[in-house]
C-alpha positions in Angstrom: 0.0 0.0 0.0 2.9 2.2 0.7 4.6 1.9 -2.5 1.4 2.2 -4.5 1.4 5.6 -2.6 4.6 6.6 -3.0 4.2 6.1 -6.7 1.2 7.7 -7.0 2.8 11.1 -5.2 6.0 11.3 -6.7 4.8 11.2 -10.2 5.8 15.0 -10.9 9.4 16.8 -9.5 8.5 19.7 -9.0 5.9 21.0 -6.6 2.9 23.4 -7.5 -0.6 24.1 -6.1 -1.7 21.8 -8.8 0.6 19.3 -8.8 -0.2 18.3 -5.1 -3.9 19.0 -5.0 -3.7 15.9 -7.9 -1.7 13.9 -6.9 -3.6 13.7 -3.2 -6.6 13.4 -4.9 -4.7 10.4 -6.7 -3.4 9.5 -3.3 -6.9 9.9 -1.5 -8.6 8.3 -4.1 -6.7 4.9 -3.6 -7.2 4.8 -0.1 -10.7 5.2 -0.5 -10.2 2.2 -3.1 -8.9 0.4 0.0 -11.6 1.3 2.4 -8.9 3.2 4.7 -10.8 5.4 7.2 -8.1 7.3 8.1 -5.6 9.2 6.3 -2.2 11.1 6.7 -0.4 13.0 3.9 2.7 14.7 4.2 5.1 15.9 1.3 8.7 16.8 2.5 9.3 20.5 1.6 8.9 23.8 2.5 6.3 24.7 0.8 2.8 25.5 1.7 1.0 21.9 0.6 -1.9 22.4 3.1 -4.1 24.5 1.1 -4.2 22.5 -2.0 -3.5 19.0 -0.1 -7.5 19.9 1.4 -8.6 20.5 -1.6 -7.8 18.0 -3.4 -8.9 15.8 -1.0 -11.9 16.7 -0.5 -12.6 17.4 -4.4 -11.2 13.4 -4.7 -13.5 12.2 -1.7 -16.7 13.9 -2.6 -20.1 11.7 -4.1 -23.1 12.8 -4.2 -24.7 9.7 -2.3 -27.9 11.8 -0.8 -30.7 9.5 -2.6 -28.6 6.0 -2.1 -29.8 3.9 0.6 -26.5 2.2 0.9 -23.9 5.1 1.2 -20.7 5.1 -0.9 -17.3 5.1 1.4 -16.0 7.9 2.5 -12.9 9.1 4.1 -13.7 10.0 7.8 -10.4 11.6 9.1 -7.3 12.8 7.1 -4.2 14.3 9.0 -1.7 17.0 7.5 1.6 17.8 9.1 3.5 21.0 9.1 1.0 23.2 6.7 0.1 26.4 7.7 -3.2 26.8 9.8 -4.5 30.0 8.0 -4.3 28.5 4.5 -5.6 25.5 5.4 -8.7 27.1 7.3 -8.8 29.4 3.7 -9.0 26.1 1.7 -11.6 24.3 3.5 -13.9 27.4 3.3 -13.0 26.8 -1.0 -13.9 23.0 -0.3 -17.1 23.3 1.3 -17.9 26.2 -1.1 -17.4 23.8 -4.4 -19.7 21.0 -2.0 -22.5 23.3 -1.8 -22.0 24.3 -5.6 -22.1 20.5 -6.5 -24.5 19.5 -4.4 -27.1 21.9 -5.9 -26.2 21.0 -9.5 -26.3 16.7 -9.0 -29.9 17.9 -7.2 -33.1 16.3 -9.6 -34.7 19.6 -10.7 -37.7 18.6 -8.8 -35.7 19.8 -5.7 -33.3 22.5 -6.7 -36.6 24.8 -7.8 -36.0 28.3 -8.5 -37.9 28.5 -5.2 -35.6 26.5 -3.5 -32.1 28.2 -4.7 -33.9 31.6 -3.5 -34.9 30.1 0.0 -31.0 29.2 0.2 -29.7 32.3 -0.7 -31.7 33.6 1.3 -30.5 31.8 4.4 -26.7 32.1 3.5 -25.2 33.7 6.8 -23.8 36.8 6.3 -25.1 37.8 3.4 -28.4 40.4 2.3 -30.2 38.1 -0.2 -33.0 39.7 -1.8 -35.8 38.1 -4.0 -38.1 39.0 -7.3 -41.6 37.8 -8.1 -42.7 37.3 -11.1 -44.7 40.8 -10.1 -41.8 42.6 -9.6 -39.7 41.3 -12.0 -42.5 42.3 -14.4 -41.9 45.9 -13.1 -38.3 46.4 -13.7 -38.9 45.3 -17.3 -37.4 42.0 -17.6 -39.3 40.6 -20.6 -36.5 38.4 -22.2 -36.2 36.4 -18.6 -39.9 36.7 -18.1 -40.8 35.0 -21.7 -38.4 31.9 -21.2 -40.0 31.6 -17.6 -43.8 31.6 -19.2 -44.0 27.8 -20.0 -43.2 26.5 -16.3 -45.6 26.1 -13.5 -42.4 26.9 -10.6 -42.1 30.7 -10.8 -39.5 32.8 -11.8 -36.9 34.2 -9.4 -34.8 37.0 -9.5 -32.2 36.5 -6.7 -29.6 39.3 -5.4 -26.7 38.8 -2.9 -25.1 41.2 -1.6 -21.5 41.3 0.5 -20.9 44.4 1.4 -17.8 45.5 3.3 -16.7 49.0 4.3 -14.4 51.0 1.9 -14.8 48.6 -0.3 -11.4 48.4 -3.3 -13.7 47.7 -6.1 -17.1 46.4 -6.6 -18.1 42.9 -9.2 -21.0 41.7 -10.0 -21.0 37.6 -10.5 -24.3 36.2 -12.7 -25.2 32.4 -12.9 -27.4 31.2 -15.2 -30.4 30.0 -13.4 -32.1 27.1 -15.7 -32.9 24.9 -12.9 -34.4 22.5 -15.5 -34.6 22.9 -19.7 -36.1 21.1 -21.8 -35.6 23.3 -24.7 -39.1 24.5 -24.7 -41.3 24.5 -27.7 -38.0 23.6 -29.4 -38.0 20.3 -27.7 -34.8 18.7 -27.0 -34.4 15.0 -27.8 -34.9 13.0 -24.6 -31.3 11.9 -24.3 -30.4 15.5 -24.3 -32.5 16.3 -21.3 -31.2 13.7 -18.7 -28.7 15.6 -17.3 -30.5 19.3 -17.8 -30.8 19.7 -14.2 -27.2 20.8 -14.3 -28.4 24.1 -16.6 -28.4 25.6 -13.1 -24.9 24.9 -12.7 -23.6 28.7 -12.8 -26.1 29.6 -10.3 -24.9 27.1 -7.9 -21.4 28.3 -8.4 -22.7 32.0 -7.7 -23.9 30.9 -4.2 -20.8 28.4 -3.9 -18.9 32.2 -4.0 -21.1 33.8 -2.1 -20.9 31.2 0.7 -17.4 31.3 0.6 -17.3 35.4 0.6 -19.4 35.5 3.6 -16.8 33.4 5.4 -13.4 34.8 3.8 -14.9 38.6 4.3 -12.3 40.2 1.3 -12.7 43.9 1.0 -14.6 43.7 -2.3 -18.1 44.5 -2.6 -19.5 41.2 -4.2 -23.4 40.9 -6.0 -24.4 37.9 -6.6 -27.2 37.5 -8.8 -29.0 34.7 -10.6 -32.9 34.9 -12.4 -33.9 31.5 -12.0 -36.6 29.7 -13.5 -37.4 26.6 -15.8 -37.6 26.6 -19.9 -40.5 24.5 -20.6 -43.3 23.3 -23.2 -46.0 24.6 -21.2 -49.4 26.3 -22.3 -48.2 29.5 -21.4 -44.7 28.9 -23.5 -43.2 31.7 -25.4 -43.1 30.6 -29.4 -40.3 30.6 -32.0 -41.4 34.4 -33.7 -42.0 36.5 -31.0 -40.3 39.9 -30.1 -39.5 40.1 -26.4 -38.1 43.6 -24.7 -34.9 43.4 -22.6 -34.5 45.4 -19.5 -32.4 48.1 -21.8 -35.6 48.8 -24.1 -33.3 46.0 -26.8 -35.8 43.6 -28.7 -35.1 39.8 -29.8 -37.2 38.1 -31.8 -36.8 34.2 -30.8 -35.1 32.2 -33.5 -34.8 29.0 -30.7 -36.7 28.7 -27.6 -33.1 26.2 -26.6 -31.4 29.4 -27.0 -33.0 30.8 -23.6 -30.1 30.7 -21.6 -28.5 34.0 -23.1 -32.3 35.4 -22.9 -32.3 35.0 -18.7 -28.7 36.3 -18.7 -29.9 39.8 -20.8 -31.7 41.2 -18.4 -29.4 40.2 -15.4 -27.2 42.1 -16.8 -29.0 44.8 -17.5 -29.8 44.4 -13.7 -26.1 44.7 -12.8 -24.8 47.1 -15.3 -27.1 49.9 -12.9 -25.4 48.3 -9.9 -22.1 50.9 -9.9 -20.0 48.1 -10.1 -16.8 47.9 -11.6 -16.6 44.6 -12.8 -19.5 42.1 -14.4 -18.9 38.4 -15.3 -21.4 35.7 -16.0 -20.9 32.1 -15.6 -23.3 29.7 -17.7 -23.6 26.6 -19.4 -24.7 28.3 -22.1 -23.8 26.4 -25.8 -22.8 22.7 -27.0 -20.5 24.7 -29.7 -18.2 25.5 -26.6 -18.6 22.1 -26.1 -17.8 20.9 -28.9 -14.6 23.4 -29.3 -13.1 22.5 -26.3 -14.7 19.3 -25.1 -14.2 19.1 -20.7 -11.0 20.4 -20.7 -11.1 24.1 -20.8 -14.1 26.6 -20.5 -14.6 29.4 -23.0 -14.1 33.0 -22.0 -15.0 36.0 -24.2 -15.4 39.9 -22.7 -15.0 43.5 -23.7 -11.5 44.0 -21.5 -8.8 42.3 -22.3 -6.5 43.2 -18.9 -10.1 41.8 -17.1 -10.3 38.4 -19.5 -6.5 37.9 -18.9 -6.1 37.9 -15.3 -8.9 35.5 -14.9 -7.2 33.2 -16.9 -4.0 33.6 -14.9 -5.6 33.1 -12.0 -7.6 30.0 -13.4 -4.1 28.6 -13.7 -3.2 28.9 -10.5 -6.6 27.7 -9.4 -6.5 24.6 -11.9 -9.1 25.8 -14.0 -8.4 26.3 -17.8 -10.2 28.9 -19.3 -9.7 29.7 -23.5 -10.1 33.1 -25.0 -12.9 32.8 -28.0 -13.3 35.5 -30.5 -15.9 37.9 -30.7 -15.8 39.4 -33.6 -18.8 41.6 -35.8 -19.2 38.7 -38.1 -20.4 36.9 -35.4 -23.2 39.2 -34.2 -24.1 40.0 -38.0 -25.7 35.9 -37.9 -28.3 37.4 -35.7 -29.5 40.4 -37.3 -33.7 40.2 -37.7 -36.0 41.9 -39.9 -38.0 42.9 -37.5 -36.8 43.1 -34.6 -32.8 44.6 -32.8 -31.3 40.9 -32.9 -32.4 36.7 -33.1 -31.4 34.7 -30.1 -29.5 32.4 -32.2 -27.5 32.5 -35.4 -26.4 30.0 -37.6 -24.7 27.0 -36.6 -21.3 28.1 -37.0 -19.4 30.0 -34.2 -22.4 29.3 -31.9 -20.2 30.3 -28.8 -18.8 33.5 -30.1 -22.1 34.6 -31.7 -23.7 33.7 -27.8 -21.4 36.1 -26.7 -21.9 38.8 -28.7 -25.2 38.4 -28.1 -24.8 39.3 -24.3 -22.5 42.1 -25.1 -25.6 43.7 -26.2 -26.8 43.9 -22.7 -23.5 45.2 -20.6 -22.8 48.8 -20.5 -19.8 49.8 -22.4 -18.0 51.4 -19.1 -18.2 48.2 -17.1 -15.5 45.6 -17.6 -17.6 42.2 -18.3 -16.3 38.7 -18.9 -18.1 36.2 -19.8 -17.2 32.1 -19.2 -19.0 29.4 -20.8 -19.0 25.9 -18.5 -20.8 24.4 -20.9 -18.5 21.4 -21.1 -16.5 22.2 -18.0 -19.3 22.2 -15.4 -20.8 18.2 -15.5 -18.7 15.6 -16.7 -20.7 12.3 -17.7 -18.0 9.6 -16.9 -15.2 10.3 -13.9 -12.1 12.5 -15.1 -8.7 11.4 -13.9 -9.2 10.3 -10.6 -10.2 14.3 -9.5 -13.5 14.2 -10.4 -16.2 11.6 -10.0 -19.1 11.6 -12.9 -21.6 14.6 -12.2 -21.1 18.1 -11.0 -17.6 19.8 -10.8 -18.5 23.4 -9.2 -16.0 24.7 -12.4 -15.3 28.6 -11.3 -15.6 28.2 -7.8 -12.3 27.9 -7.5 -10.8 30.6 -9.8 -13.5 33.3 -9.1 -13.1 33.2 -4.8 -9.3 33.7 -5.9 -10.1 36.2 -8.3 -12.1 38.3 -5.3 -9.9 37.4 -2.5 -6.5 37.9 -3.5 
């Protein structure tokens, strides 16, 4: 058992963040194998291992076991030595931050409800959580989230979090997208596509994953977190390939795809945080199978309108372990959805489909506000195990990067 170990943890010579959260989830991962209740880790050096040694334990050790009568093992106590108290407090706060975020996303959509993800945002501790009816929502003019809303008997949401500290360095707005279930709406998907559409709520869950975390780390950022939550589906009251919605910034879309709703929700929340005063924007969404199909589970695609903002994300995704690609967004891409009769389609053609997704939310985001944009698409549920880091389901991809982003 030993040697196994030692083989599995010496793999790599030099010693990064991300080479030891991996290699203990490697490490972690065979104990569990060997039903070992208890576990040590120690790597001899002088550098800081605790932080990502936690992590990538707990990343390695986590199954989402809730509706299983017979509970898969778990590891019950693991020991560090030497590691430095502070980061390792920092990095369980991260760890039980993704937990949360995965949890929600490997919940059926029959639990995690629009409802549901308000009533826990609501009782996050230390955080001002507001909530939107469909009344009010009506009232600040949010037709584009309202319409994709129209065809589900659960109601819509519109959830803001607020963190708040004084003198605050700068001010971001996080978005999730919200779709705690889609079935593509009128534009039915086929039923193999929509066994694992619970997880279209996977940004959201990673928007109260941060805010969780915020609450606990207390950076001196001023942090919104804001999702509009709701299902797409084939209801009577569904909205209908043809018709003109109005955005929250007086834009109109006429719906080319009722699929394409994700980027319809996202519209008018960030409309909603453009006339927040906030210095930075970004929205997190699995929001097209084109980013998908660019860049498979490996990387996520990121697109914006600064490229200092885009760039130090994906510097700090590095350091995180989260790979993040820069996609184009170029005019040619937001030409696809010019209308006749309307300001823009929801969709274009079936070329570029993650580019022309982001130009489409450019529309929304006020020019002064620096806005990024990452699509999770194929990043945020993986549907087999990757490496032995990751067990088949939710991932809580952005978790990690963004509380760095906001902390550090």
């Amino acid at each position: 058992m030993v040697k196994d170990l030692q083989k599995v943890l010496c793999e790599e010579k030099e010693l990064t963040n991300n080479i030891i959260r991996e290699n203990t989830a490697k490490a972690i991962k065979k104990c569990a194998d060997l039903k070992a209740k208890k576990v040590a880790v120690s790597y001899s050096t002088e550098f800081n291992y605790g932080g990502p040694a936690i992590l990538g334990a707990k990343i390695s050790d986590y199954r989402f076991d809730k509706y299983k009568t017979k509970k898969d093992f778990h590891i019950e106590e693991l020991y560090l030595s030497n590691v430095d108290e502070n980061l390792v407090q920092k990095a369980i706060v991260v760890a039980d931050s993704m937990e949360l975020s995965r949890n929600l996303a490997n919940e059926p959509a029959a639990y995690a409800t629009p409802s549901k993800l308000a009533q826990i945002a609501q009782n996050l501790e230390g955080i001002e959580t507001t909530v939107y009816d469909h009344n009010q929502i009506e009232q600040m003019g949010m037709g584009a989230f309202l319409a994709v809303a129209k065809g589900s008997i659960e109601p819509p949401k519109f959830i803001h979090m607020k963190y708040i500290p004084q003198n605050p360095k700068k001010r971001i707005a996080i978005i999730g997208k919200g779709l705690c279930f889609d079935s593509g709406g009128l534009d039915l998907k086929p039923a193999n596509s929509m066994l694992t559409m619970r997880d279209d709520m996977s940004g959201s869950a990673v928007v109260i994953g941060i805010m969780k975390a915020v609450a606990k780390l207390r950076p001196d950022v001023e942090v919104h977190g804001i999702i509009a939550a709701c299902e797409n589906m084939p209801g009577m009251g569904a909205y209908k390939p043809g018709d003109i919605l109005t955005a929250m910034n007086g834009k109109t879309i006429e719906v080319d795809n009722t699929d394409a709703e994700g980027r319809l929700t996202l519209a008018d929340a960030l409309c909603y945080a453009c006339k927040l005063n906030v210095d930075e924007v970004v929205d997190i969404a699995t929001l097209t199978g084109a980013c998908m199909v660019a860049l498979g589970t490996a990387a996520s695609g990121i697109m914006g309108n600064n490229e200092e903002f885009i760039n130090k994300i994906i510097e700090t995704g590095k350091i995180s372990g989260e790979k993040f690609w820069e996609l184009p967004m170029w005019q040619e891409y937001r030409d696809q959805m010019d209308s006749d009769i309307a300001d823009m389609k929801n969709t274009g053609t079936r070329y570029g489909g993650a580019s022309a997704a982001g130009m489409f939310l450019k529309e929304f985001v006020t020019d002064s506000v620096k806005w990024a944009h990452l699509d999770i698409a194929g990043t945020a549920f993986l549907e087999k195990p990757q490496n032995e880091f990751y067990c088949k389901g939710s991932t809580a991809c952005g978790v990690r990067t963004l509380i760095k982003y906001i902390t550090e």
